[in-house]
C-alpha positions as CSV (number, residue, x, y, z in Angstrom):
1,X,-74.9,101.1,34.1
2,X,-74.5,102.1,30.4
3,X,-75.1,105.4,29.4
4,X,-75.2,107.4,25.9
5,X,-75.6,110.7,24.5
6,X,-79.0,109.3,23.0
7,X,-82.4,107.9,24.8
8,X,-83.8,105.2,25.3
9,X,-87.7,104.7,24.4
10,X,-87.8,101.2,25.0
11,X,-88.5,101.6,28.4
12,X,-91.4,103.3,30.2
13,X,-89.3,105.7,31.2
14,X,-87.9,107.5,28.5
15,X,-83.7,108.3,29.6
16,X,-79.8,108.0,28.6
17,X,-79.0,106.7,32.4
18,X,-79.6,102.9,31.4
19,X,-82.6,102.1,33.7
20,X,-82.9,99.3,31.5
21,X,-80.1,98.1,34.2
22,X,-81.3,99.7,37.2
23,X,-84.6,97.8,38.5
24,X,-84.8,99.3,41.5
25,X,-84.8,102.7,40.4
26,X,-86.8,101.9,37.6
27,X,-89.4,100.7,39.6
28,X,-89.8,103.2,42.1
29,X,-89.9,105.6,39.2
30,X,-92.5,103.7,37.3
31,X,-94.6,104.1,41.2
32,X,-94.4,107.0,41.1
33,X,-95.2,108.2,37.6
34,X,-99.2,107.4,37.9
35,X,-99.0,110.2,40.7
36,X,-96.9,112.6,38.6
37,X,-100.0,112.1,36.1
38,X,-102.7,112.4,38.3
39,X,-101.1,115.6,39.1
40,X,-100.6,116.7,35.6
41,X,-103.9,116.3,34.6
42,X,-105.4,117.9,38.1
43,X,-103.0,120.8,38.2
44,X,-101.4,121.0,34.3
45,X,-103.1,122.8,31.5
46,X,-106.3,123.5,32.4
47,X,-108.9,122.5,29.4
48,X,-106.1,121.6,26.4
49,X,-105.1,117.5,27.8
50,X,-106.5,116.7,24.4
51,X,-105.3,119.1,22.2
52,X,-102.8,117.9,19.2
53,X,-99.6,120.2,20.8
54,X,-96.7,120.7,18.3
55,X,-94.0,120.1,21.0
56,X,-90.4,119.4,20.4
57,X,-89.4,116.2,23.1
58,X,-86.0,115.1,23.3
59,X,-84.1,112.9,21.4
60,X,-80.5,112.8,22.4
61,X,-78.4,114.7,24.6
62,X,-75.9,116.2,21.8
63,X,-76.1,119.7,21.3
64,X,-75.6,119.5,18.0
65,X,-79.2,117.8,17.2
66,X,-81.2,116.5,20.5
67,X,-84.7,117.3,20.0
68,X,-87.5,116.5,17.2
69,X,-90.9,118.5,16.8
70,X,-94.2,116.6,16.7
71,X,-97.9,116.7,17.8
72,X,-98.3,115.0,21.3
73,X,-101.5,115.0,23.5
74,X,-99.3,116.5,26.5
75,X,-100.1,113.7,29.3
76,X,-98.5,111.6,26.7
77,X,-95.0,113.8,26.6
78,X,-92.3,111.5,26.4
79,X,-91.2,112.9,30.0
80,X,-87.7,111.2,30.9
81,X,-84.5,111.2,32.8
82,X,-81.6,113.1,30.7
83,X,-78.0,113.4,31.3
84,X,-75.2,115.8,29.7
85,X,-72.6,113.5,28.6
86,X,-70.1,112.5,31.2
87,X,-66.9,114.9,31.1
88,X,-64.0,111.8,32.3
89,X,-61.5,113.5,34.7
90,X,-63.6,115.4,35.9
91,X,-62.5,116.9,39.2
92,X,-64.3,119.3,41.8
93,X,-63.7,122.7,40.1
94,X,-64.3,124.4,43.9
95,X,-64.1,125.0,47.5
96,X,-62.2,122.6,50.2
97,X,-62.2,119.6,48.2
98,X,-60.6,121.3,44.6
99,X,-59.0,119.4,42.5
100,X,-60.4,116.1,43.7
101,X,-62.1,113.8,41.7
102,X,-65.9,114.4,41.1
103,X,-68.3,112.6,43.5
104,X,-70.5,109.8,41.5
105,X,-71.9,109.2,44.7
106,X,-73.1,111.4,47.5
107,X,-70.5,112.2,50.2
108,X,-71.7,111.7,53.6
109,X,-71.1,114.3,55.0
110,X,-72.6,116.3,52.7
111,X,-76.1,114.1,52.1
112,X,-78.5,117.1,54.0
113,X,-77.0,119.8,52.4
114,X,-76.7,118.2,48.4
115,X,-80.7,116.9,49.2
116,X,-81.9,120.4,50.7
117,X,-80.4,122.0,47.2
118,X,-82.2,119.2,45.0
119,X,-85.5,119.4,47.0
120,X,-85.9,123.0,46.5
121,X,-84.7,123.2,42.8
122,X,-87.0,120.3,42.6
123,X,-90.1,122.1,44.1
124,X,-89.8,125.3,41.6
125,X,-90.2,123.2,38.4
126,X,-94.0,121.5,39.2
127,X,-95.1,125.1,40.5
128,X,-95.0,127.2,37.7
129,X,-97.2,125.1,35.6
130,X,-99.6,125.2,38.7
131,X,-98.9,129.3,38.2
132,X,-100.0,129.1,34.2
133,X,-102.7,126.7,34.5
134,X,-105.5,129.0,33.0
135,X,-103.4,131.3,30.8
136,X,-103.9,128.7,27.6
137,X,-108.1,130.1,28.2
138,X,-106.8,133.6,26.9
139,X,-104.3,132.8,24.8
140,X,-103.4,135.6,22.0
141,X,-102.4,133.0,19.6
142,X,-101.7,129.3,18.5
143,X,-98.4,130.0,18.2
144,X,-98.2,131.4,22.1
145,X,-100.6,128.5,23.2
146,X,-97.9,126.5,21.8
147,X,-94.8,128.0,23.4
148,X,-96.9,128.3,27.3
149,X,-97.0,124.5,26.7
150,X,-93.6,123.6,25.6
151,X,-92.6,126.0,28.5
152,X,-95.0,123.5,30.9
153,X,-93.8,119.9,29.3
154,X,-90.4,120.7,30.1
155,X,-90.6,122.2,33.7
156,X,-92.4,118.6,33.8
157,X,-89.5,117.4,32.4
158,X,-87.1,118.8,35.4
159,X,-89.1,117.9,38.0
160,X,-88.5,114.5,37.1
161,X,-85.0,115.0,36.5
162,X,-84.6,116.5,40.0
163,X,-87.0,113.1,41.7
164,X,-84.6,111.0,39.7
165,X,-81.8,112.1,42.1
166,X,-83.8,111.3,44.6
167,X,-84.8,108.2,44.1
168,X,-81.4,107.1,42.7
169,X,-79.4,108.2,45.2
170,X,-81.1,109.2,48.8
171,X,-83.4,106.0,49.4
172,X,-86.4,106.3,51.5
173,X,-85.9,109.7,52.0
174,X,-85.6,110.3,48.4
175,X,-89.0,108.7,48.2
176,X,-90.6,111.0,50.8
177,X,-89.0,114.2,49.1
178,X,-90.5,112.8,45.6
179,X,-94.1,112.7,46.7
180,X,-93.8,115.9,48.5
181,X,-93.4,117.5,45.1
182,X,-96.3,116.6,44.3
183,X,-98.4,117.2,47.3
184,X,-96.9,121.2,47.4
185,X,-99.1,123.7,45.5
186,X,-98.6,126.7,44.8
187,X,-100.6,129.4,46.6
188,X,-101.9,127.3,48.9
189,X,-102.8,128.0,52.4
190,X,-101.6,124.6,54.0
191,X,-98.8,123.2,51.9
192,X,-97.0,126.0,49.8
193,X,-94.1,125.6,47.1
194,X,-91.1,126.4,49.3
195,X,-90.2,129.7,47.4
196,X,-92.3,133.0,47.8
197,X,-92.5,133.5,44.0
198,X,-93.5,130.2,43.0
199,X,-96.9,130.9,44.8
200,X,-98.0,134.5,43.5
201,X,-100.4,134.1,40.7
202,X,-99.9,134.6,37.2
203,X,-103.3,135.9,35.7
204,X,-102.6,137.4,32.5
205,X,-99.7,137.3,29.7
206,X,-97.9,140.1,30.3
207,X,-97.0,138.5,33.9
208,X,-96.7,134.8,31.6
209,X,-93.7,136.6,29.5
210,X,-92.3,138.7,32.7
211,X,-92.0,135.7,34.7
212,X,-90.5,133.3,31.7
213,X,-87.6,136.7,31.3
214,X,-87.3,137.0,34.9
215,X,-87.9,134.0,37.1
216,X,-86.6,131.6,34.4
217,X,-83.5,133.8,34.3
218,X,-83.2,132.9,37.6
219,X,-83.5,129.7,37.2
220,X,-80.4,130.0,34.5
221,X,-79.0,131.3,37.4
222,X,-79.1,128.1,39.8
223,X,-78.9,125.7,37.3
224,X,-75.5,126.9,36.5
225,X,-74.4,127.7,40.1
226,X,-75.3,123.8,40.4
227,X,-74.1,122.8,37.1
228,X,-70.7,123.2,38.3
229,X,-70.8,120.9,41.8
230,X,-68.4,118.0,42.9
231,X,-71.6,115.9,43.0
232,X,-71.0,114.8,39.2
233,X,-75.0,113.3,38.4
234,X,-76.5,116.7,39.7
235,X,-73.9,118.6,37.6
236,X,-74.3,116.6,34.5
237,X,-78.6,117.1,35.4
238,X,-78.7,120.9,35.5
239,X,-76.2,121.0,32.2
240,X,-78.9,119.7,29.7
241,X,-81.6,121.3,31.8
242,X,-79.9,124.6,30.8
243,X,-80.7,123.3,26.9
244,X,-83.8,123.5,27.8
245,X,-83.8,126.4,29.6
246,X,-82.6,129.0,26.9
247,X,-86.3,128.0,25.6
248,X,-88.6,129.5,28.4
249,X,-86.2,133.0,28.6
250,X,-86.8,133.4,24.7
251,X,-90.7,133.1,25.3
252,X,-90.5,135.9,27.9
253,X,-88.0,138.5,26.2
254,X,-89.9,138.0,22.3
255,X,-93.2,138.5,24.2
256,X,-92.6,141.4,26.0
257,X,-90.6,142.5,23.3
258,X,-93.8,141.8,20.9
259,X,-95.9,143.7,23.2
260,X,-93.9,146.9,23.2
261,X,-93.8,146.6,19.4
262,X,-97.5,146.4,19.0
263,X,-97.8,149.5,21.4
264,X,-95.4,151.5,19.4
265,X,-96.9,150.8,16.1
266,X,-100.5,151.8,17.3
267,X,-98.9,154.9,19.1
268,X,-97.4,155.8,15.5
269,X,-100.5,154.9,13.8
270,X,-102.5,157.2,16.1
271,X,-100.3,160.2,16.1
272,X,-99.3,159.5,20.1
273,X,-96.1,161.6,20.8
274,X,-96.2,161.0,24.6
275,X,-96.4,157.5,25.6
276,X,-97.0,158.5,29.0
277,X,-100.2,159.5,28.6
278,X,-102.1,156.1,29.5
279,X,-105.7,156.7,29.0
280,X,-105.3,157.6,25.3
281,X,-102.8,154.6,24.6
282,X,-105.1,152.3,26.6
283,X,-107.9,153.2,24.4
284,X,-106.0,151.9,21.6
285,X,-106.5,148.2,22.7
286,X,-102.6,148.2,23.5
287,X,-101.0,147.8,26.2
288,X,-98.9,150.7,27.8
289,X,-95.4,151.3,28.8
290,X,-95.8,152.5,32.0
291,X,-97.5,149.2,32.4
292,X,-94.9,147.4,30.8
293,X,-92.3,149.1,33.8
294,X,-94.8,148.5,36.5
295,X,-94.9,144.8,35.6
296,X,-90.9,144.9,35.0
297,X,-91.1,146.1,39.2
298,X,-92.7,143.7,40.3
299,X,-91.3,140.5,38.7
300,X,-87.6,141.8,38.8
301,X,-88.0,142.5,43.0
302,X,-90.2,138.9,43.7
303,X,-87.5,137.0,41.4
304,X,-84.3,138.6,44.0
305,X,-86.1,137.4,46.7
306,X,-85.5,133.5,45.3
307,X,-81.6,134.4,45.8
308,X,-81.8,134.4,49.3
309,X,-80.4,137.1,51.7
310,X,-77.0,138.4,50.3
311,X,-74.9,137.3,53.3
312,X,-75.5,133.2,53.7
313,X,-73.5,131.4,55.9
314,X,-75.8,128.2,53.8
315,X,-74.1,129.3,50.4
316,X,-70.9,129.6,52.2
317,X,-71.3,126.3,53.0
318,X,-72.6,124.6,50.1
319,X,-69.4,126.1,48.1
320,X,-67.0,125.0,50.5
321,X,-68.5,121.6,50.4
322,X,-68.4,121.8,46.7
323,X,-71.5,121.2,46.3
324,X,-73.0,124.5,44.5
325,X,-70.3,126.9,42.4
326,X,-70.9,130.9,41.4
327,X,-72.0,131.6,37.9
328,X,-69.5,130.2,35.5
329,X,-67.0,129.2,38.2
330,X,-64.8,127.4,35.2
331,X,-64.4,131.0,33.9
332,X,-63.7,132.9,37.3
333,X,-59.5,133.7,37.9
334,X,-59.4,133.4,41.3
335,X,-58.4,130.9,43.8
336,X,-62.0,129.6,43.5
337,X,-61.8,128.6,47.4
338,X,-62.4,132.6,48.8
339,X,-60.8,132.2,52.1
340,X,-59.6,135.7,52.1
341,X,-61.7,137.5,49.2
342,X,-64.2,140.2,49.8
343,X,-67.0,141.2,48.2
344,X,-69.3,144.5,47.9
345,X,-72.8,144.5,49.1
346,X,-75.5,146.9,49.2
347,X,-77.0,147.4,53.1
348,X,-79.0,149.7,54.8
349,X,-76.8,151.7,57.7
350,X,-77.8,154.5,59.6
351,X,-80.8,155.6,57.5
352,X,-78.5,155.1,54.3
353,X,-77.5,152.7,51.6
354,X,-73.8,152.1,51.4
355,X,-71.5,149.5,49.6
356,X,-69.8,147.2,52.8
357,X,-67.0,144.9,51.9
358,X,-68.0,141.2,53.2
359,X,-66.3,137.8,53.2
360,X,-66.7,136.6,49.5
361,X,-68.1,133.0,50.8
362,X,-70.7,134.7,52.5
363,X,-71.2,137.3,50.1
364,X,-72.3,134.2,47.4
365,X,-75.9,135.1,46.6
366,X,-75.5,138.7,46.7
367,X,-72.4,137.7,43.9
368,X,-75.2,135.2,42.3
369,X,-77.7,138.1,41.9
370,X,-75.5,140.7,40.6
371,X,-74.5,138.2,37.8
372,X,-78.2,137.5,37.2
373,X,-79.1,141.4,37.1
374,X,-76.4,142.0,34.5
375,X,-77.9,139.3,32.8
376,X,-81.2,141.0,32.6
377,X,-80.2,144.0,31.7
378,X,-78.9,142.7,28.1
379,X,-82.7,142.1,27.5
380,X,-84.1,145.3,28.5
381,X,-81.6,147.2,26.3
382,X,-82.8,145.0,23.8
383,X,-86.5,146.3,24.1
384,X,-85.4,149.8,24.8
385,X,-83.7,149.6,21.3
386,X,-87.3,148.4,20.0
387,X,-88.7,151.8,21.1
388,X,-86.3,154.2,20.2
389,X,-86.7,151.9,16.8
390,X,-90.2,154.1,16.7
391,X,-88.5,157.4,18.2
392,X,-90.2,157.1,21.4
393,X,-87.3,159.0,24.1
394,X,-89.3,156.0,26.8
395,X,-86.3,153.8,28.7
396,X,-87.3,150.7,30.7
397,X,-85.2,150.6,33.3
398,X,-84.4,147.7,36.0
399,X,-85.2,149.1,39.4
400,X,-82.6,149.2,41.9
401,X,-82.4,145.8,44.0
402,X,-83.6,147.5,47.1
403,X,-86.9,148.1,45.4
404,X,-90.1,146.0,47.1
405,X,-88.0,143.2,48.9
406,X,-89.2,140.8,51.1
407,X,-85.9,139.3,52.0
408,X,-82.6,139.8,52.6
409,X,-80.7,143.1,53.6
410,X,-83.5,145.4,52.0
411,X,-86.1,143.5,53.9
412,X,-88.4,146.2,56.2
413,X,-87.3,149.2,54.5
414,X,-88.8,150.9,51.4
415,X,-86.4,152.3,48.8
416,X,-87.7,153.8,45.6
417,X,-86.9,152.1,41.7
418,X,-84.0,155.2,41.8
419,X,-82.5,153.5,45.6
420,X,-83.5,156.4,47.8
421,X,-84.6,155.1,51.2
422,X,-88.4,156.2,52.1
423,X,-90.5,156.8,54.7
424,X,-93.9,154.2,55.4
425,X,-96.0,157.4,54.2
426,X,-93.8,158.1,51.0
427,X,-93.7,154.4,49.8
428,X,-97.8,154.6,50.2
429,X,-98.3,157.5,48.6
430,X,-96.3,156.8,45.7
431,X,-96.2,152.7,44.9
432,X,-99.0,152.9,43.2
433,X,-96.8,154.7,40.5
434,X,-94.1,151.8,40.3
435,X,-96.3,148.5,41.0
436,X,-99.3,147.8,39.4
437,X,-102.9,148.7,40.8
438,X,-106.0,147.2,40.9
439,X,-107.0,149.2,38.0
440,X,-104.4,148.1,36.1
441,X,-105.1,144.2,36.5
442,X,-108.4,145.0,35.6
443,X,-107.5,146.8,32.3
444,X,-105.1,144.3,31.0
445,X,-107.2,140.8,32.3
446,X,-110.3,142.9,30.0
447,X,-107.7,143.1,27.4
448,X,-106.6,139.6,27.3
449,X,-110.5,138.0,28.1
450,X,-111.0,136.8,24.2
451,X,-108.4,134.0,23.1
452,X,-107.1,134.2,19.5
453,X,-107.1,130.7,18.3
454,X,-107.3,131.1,14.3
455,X,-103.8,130.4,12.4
456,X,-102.0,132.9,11.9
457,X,-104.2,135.4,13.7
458,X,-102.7,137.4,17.1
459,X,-104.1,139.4,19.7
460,X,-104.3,143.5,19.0
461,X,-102.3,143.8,22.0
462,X,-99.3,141.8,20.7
463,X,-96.9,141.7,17.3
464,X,-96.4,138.3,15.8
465,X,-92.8,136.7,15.9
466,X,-90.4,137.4,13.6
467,X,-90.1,134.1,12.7
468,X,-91.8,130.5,13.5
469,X,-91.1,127.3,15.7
470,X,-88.7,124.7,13.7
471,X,-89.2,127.2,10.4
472,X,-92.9,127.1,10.2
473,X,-95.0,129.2,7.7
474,X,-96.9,132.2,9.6
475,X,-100.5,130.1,9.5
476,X,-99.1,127.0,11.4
477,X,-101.6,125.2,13.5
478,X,-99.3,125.2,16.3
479,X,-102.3,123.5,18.7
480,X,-104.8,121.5,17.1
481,X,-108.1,122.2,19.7
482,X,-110.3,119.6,18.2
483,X,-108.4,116.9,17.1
């Protein structure tokens, strides 16, 4: 099978993994695209399938130039199968089987486990465009309309990546897994996405941008856990889906970080000292800070749920299979096998929160999450820096991991943003002040009811960028509507 750093339009399936060569996988692919369409165009953008979208697709799979802009009717995205270049040599950089070389085909033993972690990476990627269906309907610009749908194409874009594995390397059951993608929806009552967060709604913007800075983070997070496995195609998969990836986090930190600059500026504007005092900012058209943290709550606690209970004997076991690493194994001094490391973790123990040593290999997600909140916090400072910028003394400020979980060693108690454990009666009385209310849905879905789609134009509630996609002036038809 040839394979190149650049792609292949020649076939229907655009790719770099020469299924030029490959007929069977070609054809089962080519099966199963007509479905992948149907559910595209049934659960995709709602409204825009015909609008002229200036979308970058790529090219080649060199970082130094891979993708091109242009304007594509998205269900005619150049979707495809993309491969990081092959490292030769390349051994397995973890757990029992270190220092062999790199599996190009799945080990036996290991075929459940290595399909489990595909399938569910797999099943995120086709959910959140069934999340963002109807934001494009209140869009506050072109140039936001634009971005939602890049973000869309591309998780399009790794959900055939992930089937790809499937198809190419599990058989019938490969096939099965592949058209259970498509049958999952999010939110629904009879055949959910696999992951809680993949089936809350996301009704309004301000959610759009906290879930692309917060559940795409964690998506960072997996893909590079996976990026380092001894099962070299999924490795070399989640490496250029990472490419991609930087993408959808930059949509969600600029546009939260546009919305707080908007609210500063009409605070200044108006004389506001106090940017606690809601009513009077809300009547500006803008939205609040408060509101900004409330939102911040929420996505940060539903996004650690997706990492799984901090002590898994399953992550032990997919590292010491070598099939999923820790955040930038390749850069970790240690033995990177853990058979006598420990770990700190955060549990609840006799009505208080203390710090327990645990076996590293079972301590993997909790490891995995504090990575990914470190992470995070790098982009908060960044919009805390934005307000001070206006002399506002206002910090956002990630809750503690405890806060609102529905899973792991949190799971049944309530603990405040600060981490003090609470009673059922405290956390009633007082969530309303950390999560947001019905009253604050309602404010900011009246806020965000009238799109913006002239050139160059934005919403009140939002600054523009500081600069535009591949260059472009400030007026840039980013979607055409009426082509």
């Amino acid at each position: 099978m040839s394979e190149s750093i650049h792609v292949d339009y020649s076939t229907r399936i655009p790719n770099n993994v020469g299924l030029a060569e490959d007929a069977r996988v070609r054809r089962a692919l080519e099966k199963w695209h007509p479905g992948y369409l149907d559910w595209w165009m049934e659960r995709g953008p709602d409204g825009f399938q015909q609008a002229l979208v200036y979308l970058r697709t790529a090219v080649s799979v060199d970082p130094r130039g891979w993708a091109v802009f242009d304007f594509v009717r998205m269900p005619e995205y150049k979707w495809g199968i993309l491969l990081a270049p092959k490292v030769e040599g390349r051994t397995i950089p973890f757990g029992r089987h270190r220092g062999e070389p790199a599996w190009q085909e799945v080990p036996g033993e290991y075929r459940a486990m290595l399909r489990r972690l595909i399938v569910i990476q797999g099943d995120t990627e086709p959910a959140s465009v069934e999340q963002q269906r109807h934001l494009g309907k209140t869009a506050p610009s072109l140039y936001d309309l634009r971005n939602l749908f890049q973000v869309n194409v591309e998780e399009g874009r790794h959900l055939w990546a992930m089937v790809y594995l499937l198809f190419k390397y599990f058989g019938r059951d490969g096939r099965e897994e592949a058209e259970e993608l498509l049958r999952r929806q999010s939110g629904s009552q009879d055949a959910p996405r696999m992951l809680g967060a993949f089936n809350e709604e996301t009704p309004d913007w301000l959610s759009f941008f906290m879930f692309t800075f917060f559940t795409d983070r964690d998506g960072k997070m997996q893909l590079e856990a996976l990026a380092q496995s001894g099962f070299d195609p999924l490795s070399r998969t989640c490496r250029f889906m990472l490419t991609e990836e930087a993408h959808h986090m930059f949509v969600g930190e600029t546009g939260v970080g546009r919305i707080i600059e908007r609210t500063c500026q009409a605070m200044r504007e108006a004389g506001i000292d106090d940017p606690t005092d809601v009513e009077r900012v809300r009547r500006l058209g803008v939205i609040d800070l408060p509101l900004v943290q409330k939102k911040m709550n929420l996505h940060f606690s539903l996004t650690l749920d997706l990492f799984g209970s901090e002590i898994s004997t399953n992550a032990a076991n997919a590292f010491e299979a070598g099939l999923k690493g820790r955040f930038r194994e390749d850069k970790i001094d240690d033995d990177h096998r853990l058979e006598h490391d420990t770990y700190p973790v955060p549990r609840v123990v006799d009505g208080e929160i203390r710090i327990e040593q645990v076996p590293a290999l079972t301590a993997l997600n909790c490891r995995l999450r504090d990575d990914y909140i470190r992470d995070c916090q790098g982009g908060v400072n960044r919009w805390n820096r934005i307000i001070r910028k206006y002399g506002y003394e206002f910090e956002l400020r990630l809750p503690h991991p405890g806060f609102h979980r529905k899973i792991g060693e949190f799971r049944g108690h309530h603990v405040s943003p600060e981490g003090k454990l609470l009673d059922a009666a405290q956390w009633e009385a007082r969530k309303g002040a950390w999560l947001p209310n019905d009253d604050d849905q309602a404010f900011v879905e009246e806020l965000m009811a009238t799109p913006e789609y002239r050139p160059g134009h934005y919403a009140r509630w939002i600054a523009p960028p500081k600069s535009g996609i591949n260059n472009k002036p400030g007026d840039f038809e980013y979607v055409k509507l009426h082509p």
